[in-house]
N, C-alpha and C positions, 0 to 999 in steps of 0.2 A: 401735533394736535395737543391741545392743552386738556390736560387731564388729571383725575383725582378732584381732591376739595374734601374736607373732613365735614363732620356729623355739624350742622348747627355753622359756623364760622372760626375753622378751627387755622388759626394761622400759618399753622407750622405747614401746610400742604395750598391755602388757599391763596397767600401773599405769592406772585407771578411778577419774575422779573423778565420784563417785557424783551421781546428781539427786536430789536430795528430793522427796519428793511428800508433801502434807501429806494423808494422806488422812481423817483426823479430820475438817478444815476443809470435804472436798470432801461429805464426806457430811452434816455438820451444813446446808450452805449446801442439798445436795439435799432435807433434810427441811425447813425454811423453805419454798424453790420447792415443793417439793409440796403445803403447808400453805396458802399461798395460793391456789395451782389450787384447791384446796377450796373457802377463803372466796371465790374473785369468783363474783360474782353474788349472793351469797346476803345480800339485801337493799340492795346498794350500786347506785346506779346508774351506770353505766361512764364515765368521762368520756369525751368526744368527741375529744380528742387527748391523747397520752401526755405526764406531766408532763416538761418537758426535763431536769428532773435524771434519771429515769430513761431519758430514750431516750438518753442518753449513756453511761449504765453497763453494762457489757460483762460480759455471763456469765462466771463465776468459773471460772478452767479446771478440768475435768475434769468438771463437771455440764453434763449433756447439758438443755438446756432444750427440752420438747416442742410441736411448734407448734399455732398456736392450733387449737382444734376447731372444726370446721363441720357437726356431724351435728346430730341431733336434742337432742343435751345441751350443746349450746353455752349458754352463759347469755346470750350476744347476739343468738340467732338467734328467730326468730319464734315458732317452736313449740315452743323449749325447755319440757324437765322440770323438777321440783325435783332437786336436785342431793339424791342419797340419804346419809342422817346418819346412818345404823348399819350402813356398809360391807356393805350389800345387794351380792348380784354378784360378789362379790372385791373389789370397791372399801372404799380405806381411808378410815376416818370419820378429822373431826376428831381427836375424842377417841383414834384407835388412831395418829395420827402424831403428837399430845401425848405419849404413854404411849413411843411410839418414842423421841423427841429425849429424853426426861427420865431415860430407857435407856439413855444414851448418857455413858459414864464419862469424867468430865473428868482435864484434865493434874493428876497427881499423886494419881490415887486407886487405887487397892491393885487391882495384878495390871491395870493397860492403860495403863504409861506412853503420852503421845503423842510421847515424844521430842525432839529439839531438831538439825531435819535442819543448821541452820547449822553449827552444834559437829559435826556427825558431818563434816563436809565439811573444817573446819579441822584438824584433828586428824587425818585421814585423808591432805592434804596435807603433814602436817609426818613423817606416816609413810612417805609414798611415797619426802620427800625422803631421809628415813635408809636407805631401803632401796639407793636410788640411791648413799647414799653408803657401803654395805657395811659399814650398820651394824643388824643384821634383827630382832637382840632389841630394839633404841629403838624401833624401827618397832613390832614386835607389843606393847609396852606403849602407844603410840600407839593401834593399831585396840583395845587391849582396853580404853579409855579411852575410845574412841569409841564403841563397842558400849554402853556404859552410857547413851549419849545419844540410840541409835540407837532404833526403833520396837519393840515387843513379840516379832517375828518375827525381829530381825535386820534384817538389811541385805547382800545378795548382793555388792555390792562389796566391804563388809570382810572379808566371808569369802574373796572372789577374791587379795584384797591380802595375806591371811593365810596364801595358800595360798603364794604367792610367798616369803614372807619364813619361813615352814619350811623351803620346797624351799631356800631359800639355806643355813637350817642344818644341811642335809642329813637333815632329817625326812620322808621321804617320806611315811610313814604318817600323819602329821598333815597336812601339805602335800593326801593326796590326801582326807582327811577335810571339810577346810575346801574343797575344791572340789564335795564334793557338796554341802555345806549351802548353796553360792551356785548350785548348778544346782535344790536343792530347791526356792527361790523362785524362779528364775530359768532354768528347763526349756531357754531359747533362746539362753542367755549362749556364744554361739561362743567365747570365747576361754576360759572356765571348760572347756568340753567340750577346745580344743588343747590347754590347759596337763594336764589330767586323763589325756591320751592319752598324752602325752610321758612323765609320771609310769611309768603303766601299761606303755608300750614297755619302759622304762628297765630294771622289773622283768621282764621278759617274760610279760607276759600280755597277748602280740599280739593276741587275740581281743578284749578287752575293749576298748585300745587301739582298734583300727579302728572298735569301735561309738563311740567317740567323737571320731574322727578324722570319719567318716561324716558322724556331727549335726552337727558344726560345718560341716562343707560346705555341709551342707544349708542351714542358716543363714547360712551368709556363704561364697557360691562362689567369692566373688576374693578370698580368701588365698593367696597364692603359700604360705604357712608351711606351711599346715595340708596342702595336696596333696602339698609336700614330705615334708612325717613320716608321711603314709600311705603314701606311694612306698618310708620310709626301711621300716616296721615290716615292708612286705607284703617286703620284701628281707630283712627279719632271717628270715623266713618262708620262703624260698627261692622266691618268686611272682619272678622278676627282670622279668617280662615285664610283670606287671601294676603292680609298681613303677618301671619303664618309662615309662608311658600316667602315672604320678600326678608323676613328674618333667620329664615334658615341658610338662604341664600349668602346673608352679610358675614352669617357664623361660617359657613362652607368658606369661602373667600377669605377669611381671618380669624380663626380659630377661637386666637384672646380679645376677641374682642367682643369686651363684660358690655356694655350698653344694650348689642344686638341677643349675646347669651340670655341678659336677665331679660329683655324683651320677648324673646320667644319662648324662654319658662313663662311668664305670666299667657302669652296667647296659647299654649298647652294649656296652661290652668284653665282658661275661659273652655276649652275644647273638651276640658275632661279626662285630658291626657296626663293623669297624675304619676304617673312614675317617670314620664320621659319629661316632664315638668321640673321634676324634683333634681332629675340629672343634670339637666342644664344648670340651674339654677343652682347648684351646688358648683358644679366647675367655674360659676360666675363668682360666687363668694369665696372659691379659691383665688382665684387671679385678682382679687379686690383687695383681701390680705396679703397678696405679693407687693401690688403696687405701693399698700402701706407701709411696708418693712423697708422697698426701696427708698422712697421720699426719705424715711427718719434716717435712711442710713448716708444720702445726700445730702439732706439738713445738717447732719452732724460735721459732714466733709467739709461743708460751704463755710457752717460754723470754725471749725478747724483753719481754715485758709483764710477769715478773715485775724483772726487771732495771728496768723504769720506774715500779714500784708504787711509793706513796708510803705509801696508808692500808693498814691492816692487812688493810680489806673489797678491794682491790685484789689484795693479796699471796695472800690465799685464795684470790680469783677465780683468778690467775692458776697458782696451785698444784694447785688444782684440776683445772684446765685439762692440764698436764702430767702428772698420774696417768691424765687418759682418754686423751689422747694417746697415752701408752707405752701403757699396756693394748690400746689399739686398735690400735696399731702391729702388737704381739707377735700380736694375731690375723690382721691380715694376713698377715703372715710365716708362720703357718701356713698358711694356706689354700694360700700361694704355694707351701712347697713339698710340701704334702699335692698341689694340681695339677701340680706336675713332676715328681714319681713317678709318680700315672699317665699322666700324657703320655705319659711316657718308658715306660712300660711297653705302651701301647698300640701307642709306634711300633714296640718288639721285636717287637708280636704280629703288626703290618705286613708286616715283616721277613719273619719267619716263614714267613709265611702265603704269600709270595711268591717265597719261595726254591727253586730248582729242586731 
């Protein structure tokens, strides 16, 4: 099940490198297994131990092989029938699981490519890395490159990846487009349904937002992200109290995590709850000044290792290294003093509230 997805479109958790599943292979290999349950018996007689090449060969994943039978139509058992040859019963003859496999359109024949899940997977990697590197139009020629590779229906990850790399171009319409075509295959895609909600918040249509914020719960109940932004929308909503219960929630499930902490000090604050206001929201401006000590202490590393680069793949590395650095920096420093505003705003309400 695919699961998690960060607060907003956080890549490090949201980019999904997709599984292949070859399902051409699994069904051609089910019509073979079923063609043989047909032939045994039907003149051969059984050998008395299994040849060892095949008791070593291991069912192909995703065919369910069904075990032997012991009823009256076993072809081993005493009383056995004839096994029925013109699909008496519901039972499929020979001849109607020939006509099946021979129905079955090969790679490269008009209107059912099988795809090629290797290539959708490489090319999907080389898109995530553009995306990471905030560059969103390389990327979507990547996934529209790999969709040519992909299976008849698509592919729910590329559309997931595509949905991300709009929202970077600030396409929302398209962004929340390409999220339903990966929930269209993929009903249970938690992180397709957080990123869809956050969309939807953004514009405000709370309503629709929450029914997506909801399903992904439902599917993956330890996201700290996803309790957070239902906390966040039912607050745009003026619910403070039930955004409250979805904040405490985010903070139970992930301790440090300042977004959900300063969150739920301010919905205290609105509640009146000034001292458990102030705690929160104090543990939030601690963990805000951690983050900021680490970055400059990162920065100075990345700085250090580009001063020691020799090859050009070194000097990248380390260049690199100092663009997330500062960026990450700059978001600490918010946090820190989006949290000392309301600190400080919570201790005047203290104040306040205590004054004779």
């Amino acid at each position: 099940m695919r699961n998690g997805g960060g607060q907003g479109l956080q890549l490090g958790q949201g980019l999904i490198v997709c599984r292949p599943v070859d399902r051409f292979r699994n069904r051609l290999i089910a019509g073979w297994v079923a063609l043989a349950s047909l032939l045994a018996g039907c003149g051969a007689e059984p050998s008395p131990d299994p040849a060892p090449e095949r008791a070593a060969t291991k069912p192909a994943a995703g065919v369910q092989v069904a075990p032997k039978p012991v009823g009256a139509n076993d072809p081993l058992s005493i009383d056995a029938t004839p096994l029925a040859v013109g699909g008496a019963d519901g039972e499929e003859s020979v001849d109607d699981i020939l006509a099946e496999l021979n129905a079955i359109q090969l790679d490269g024949e008009a209107g059912n490519p099988l795809g090629d899940p290797d290539k959708v997977v490489a090319l999907m990697k080389e898109g995530n890395a553009l995306i990471a590197a905030g560059q969103p139009e390389a990327a979507l020629a990547k996934y529209d490159e790999a969709l040519k590779f992909a299976e008849k229906e698509g592919d729910p990850d590329l559309f997931f990846n595509r949905g991300i790399a709009y929202k970077a171009r600030g396409e929302a319409d398209k962004a929340i487009a390409e999220y339903r075509r990966a929930l269209k295959l993929a009903p249970d895609y938690a992180e397709a349904h957080n990123n869809l909600g956050n969309l939807l918040k953004d514009l405000e249509r709370h309503d629709e937002a929450i029914q997506h914020f909801e399903a992904s719960i439902r599917i993956f109940p330890d996201n700290p992200s996803t309790h957070n932004n239902l906390g966040t929308v039912h607050a745009m909503k003026g619910d403070v109290n039930k955004a409250a219960v979805y904040f405490a929630k985010a903070v139970r499930l992930q301790p440090t995590y300042v977004d959900a902490r300063q969150n739920l000090g301010a919905a205290y604050t609105q509640q009146g709850r000034f001292a458990a206001a102030e705690k929160e929201l104090g543990e939030a401006v601690k963990m805000a000044q951690g983050g900021m000590v680490y970055e400059q202490q990162r920065l100075a590393a990345a700085k250090a290792a580009l001063a020691k680069a020799k090859t050009p793949e070194e000097q990248n590395a380390a260049r690199s290294e100092i663009s997330s650095a500062e960026q990450a920096g700059k978001t600490a420093a918010a946090k820190y003093q989006r949290g000392m505003g309301l600190l400080q705003s919570v201790r005047a309400n203290r104040r306040a509230a205590t004054a004779p």
